[in-house]
MDAnalysis code that builds the backbone (N, CA, C; Angstrom):
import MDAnalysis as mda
import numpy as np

u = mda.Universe.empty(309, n_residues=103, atom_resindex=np.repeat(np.arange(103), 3), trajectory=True)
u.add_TopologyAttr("name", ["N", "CA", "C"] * 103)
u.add_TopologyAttr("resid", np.arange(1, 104))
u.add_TopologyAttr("resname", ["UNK", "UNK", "UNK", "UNK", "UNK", "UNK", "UNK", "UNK", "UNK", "UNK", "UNK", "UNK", "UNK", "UNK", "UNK", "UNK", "UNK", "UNK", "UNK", "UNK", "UNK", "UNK", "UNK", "UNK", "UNK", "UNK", "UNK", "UNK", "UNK", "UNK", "UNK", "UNK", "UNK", "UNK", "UNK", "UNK", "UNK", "UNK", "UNK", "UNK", "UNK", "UNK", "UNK", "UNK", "UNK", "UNK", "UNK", "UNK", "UNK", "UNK", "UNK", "UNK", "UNK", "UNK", "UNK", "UNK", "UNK", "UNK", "UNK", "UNK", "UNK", "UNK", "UNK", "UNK", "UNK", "UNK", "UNK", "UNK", "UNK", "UNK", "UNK", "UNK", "UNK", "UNK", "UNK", "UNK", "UNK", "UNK", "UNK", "UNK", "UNK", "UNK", "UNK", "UNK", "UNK", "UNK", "UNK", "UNK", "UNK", "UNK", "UNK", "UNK", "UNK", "UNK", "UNK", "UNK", "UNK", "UNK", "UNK", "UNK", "UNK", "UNK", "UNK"])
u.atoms.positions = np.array([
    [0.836, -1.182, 0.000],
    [0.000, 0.000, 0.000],
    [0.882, 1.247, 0.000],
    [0.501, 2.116, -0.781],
    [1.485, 3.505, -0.805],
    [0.991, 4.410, 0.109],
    [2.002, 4.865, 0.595],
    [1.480, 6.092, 1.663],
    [1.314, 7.010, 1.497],
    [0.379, 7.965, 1.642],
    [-0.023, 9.319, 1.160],
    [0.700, 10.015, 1.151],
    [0.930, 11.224, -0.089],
    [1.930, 11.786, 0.260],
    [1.552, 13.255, 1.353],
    [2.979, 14.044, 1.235],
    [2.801, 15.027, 2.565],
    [2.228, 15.826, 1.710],
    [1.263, 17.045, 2.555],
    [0.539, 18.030, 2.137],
    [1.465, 19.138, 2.107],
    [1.176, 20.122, 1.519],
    [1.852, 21.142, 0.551],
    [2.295, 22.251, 1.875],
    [1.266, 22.359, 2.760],
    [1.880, 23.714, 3.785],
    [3.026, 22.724, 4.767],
    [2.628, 21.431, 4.870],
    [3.684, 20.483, 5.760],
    [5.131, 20.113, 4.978],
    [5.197, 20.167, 3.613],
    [6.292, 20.898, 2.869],
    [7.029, 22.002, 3.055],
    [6.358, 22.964, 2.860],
    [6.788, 24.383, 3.244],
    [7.317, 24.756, 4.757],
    [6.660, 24.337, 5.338],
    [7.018, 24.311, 7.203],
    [8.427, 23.550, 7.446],
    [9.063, 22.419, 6.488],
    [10.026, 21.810, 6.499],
    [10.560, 22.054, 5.364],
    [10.868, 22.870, 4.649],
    [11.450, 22.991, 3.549],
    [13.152, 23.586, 3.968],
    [13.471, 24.335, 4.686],
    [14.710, 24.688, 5.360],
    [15.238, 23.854, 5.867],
    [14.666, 22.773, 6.661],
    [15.130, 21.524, 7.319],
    [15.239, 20.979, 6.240],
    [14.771, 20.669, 4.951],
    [15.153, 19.637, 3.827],
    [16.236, 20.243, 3.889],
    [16.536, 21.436, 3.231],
    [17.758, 22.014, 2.379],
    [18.870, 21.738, 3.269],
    [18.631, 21.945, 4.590],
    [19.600, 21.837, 5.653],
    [20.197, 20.557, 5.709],
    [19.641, 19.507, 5.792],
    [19.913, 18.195, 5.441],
    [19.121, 17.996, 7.028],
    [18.166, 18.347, 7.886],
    [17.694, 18.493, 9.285],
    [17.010, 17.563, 9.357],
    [16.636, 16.785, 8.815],
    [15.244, 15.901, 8.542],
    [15.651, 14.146, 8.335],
    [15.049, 13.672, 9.226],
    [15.670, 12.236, 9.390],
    [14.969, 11.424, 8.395],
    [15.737, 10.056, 7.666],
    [15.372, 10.451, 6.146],
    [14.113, 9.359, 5.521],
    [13.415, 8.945, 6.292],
    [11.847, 8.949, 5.846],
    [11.577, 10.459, 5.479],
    [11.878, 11.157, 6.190],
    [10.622, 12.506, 6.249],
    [11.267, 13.190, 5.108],
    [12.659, 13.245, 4.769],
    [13.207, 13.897, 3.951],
    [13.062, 13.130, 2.253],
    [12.717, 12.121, 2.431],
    [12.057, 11.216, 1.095],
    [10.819, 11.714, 0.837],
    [10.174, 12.050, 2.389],
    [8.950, 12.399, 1.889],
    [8.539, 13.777, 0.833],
    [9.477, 14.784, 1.195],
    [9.623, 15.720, 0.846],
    [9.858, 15.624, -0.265],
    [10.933, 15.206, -0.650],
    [11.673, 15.202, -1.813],
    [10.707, 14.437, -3.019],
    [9.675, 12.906, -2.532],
    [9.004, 12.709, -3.581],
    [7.808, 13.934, -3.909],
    [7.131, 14.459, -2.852],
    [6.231, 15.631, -3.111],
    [6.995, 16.449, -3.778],
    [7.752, 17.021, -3.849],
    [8.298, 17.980, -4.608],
    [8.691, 17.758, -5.749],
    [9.079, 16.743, -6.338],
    [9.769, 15.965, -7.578],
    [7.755, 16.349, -8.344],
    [6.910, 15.775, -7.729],
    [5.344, 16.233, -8.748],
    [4.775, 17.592, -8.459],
    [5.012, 18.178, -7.073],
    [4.154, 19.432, -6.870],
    [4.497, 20.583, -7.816],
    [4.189, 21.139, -8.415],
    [4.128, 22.178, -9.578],
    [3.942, 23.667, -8.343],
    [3.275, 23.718, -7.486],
    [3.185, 24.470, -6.586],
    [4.531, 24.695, -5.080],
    [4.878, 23.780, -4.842],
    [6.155, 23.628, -3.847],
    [7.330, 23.574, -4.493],
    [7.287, 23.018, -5.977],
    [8.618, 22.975, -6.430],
    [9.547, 24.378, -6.599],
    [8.460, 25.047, -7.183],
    [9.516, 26.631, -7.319],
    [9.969, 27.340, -5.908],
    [8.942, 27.052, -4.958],
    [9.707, 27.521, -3.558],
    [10.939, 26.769, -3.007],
    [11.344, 25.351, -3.491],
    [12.263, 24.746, -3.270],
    [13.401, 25.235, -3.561],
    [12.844, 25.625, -5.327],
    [14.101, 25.753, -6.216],
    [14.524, 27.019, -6.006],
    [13.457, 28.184, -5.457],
    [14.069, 29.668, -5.109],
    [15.435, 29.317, -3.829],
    [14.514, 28.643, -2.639],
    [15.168, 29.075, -1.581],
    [16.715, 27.666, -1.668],
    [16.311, 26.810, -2.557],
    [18.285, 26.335, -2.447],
    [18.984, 26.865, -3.303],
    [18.440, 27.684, -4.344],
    [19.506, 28.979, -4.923],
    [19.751, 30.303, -4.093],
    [19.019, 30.330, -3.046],
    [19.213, 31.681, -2.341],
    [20.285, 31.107, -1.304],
    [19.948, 30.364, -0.382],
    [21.339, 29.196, -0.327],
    [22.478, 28.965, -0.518],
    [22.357, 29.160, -1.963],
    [23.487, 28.594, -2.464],
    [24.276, 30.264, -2.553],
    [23.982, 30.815, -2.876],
    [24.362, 32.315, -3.362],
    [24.849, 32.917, -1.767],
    [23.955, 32.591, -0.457],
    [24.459, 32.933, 0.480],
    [25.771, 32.138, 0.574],
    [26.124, 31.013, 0.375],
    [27.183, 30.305, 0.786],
    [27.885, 30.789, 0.139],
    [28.230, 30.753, -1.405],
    [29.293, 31.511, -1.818],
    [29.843, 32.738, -1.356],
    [28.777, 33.321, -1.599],
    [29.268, 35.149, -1.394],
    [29.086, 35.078, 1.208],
    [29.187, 34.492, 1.698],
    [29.712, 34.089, 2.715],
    [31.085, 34.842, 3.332],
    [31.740, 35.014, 2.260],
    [32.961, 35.913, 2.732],
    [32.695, 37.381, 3.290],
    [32.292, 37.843, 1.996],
    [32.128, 39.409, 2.739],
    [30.741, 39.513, 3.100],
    [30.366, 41.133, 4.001],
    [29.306, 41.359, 4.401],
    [28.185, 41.591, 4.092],
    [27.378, 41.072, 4.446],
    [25.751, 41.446, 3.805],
    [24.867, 42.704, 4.385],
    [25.152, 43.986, 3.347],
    [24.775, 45.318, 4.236],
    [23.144, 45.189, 4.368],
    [22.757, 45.528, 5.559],
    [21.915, 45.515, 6.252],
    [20.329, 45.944, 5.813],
    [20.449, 46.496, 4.931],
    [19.423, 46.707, 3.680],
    [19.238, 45.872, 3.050],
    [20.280, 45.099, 2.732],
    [19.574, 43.751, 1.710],
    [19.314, 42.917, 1.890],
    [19.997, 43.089, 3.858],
    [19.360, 42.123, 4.583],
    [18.034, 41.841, 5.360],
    [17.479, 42.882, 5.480],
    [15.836, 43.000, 5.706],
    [14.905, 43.227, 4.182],
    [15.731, 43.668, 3.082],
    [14.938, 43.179, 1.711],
    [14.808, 41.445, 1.140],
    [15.723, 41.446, 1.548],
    [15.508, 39.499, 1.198],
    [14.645, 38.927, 2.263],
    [14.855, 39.598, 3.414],
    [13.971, 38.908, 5.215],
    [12.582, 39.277, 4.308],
    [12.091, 40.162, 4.162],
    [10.845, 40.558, 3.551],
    [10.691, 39.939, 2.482],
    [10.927, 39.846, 1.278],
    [10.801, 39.143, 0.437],
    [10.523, 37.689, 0.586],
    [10.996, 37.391, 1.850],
    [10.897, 35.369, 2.406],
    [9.513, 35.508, 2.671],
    [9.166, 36.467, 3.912],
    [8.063, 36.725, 4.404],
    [6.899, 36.718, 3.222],
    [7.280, 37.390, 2.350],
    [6.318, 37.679, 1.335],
    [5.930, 36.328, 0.325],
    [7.347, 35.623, 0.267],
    [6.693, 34.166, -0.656],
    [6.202, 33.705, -0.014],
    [6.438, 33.071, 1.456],
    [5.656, 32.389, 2.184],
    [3.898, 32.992, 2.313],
    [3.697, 34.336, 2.284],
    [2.276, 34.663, 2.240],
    [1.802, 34.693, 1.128],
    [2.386, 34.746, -0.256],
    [1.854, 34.171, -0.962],
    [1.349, 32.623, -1.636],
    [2.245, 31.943, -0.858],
    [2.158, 30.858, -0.788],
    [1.389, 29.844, 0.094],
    [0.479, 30.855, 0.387],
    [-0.189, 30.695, 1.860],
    [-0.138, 30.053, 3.167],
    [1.653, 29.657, 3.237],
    [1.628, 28.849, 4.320],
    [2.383, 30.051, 5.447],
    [2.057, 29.403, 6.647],
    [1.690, 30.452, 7.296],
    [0.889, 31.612, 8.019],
    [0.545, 32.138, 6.433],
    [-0.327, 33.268, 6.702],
    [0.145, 34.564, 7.674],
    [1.982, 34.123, 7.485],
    [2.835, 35.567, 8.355],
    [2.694, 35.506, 9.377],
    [2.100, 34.814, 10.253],
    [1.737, 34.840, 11.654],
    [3.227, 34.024, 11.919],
    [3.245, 34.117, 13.471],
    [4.769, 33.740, 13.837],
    [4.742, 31.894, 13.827],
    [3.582, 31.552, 13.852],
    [3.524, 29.672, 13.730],
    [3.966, 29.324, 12.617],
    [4.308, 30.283, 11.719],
    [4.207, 29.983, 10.126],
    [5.612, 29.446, 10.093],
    [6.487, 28.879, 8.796],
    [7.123, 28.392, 8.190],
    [8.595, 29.197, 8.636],
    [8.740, 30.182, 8.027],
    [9.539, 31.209, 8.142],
    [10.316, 31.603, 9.865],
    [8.574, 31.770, 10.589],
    [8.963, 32.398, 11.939],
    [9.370, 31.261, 12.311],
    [8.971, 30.182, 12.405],
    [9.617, 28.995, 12.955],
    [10.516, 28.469, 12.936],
    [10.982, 28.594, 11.839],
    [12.797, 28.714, 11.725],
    [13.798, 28.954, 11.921],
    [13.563, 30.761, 11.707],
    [13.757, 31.739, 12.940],
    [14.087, 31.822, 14.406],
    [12.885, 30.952, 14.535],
    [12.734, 30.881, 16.322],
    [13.768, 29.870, 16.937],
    [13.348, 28.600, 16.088],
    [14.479, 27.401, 16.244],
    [16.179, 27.737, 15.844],
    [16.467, 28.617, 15.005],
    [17.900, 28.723, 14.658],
    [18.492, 29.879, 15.669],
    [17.612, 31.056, 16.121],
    [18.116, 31.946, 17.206],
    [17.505, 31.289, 18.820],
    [16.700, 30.421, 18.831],
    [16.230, 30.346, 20.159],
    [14.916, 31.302, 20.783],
    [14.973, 32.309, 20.015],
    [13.659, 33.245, 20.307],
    [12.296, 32.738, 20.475],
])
């Protein structure tokens, strides 16, 4: 019997933990087959492990502080368009947040 796959905001809520490698790896299969068909989760995948990736490189020098609350906003903003979340602090984003600073 095949197991259902994961729903699209339970994607998004773990999508940083995929990229991260955070996710113990049932759950990270799970992900990865939803995303391989979702037409809707895939481009948020593919934005945020090129944003990722671009942070890691450029890693050396500093990220002035303007472009660093324009990209913070801009996250905020796919995620509400993407409706997971809904910007509230339970959402995808803040939760991440919360878990990587402790806040």
């Amino acid at each position: 019997m095949m197991e259902p796959m994961l729903p699209c905001d339970e994607v998004m809520d773990r999508l940083w933990e995929y990229l991260d490698g955070e996710l113990d790896p049932e759950t990270a299969g799970q992900v990865e087959k939803h995303l391989e068909v979702c037409q809707r989760c895939f481009p948020q995948y593919d934005f945020r492990r090129a944003f990722k990736e671009l942070l890691s490189h450029s890693a050396e020098g500093s990220v002035p502080p303007a472009l660093q609350r324009r990209v913070f906003e801009a996250l905020l903003e796919e995620d509400r368009a993407a409706g997971v979340g809904g910007g509230k602090e339970g959402g995808s984003l803040w939760a991440r947040i919360r878990r990587r600073f402790g806040h």
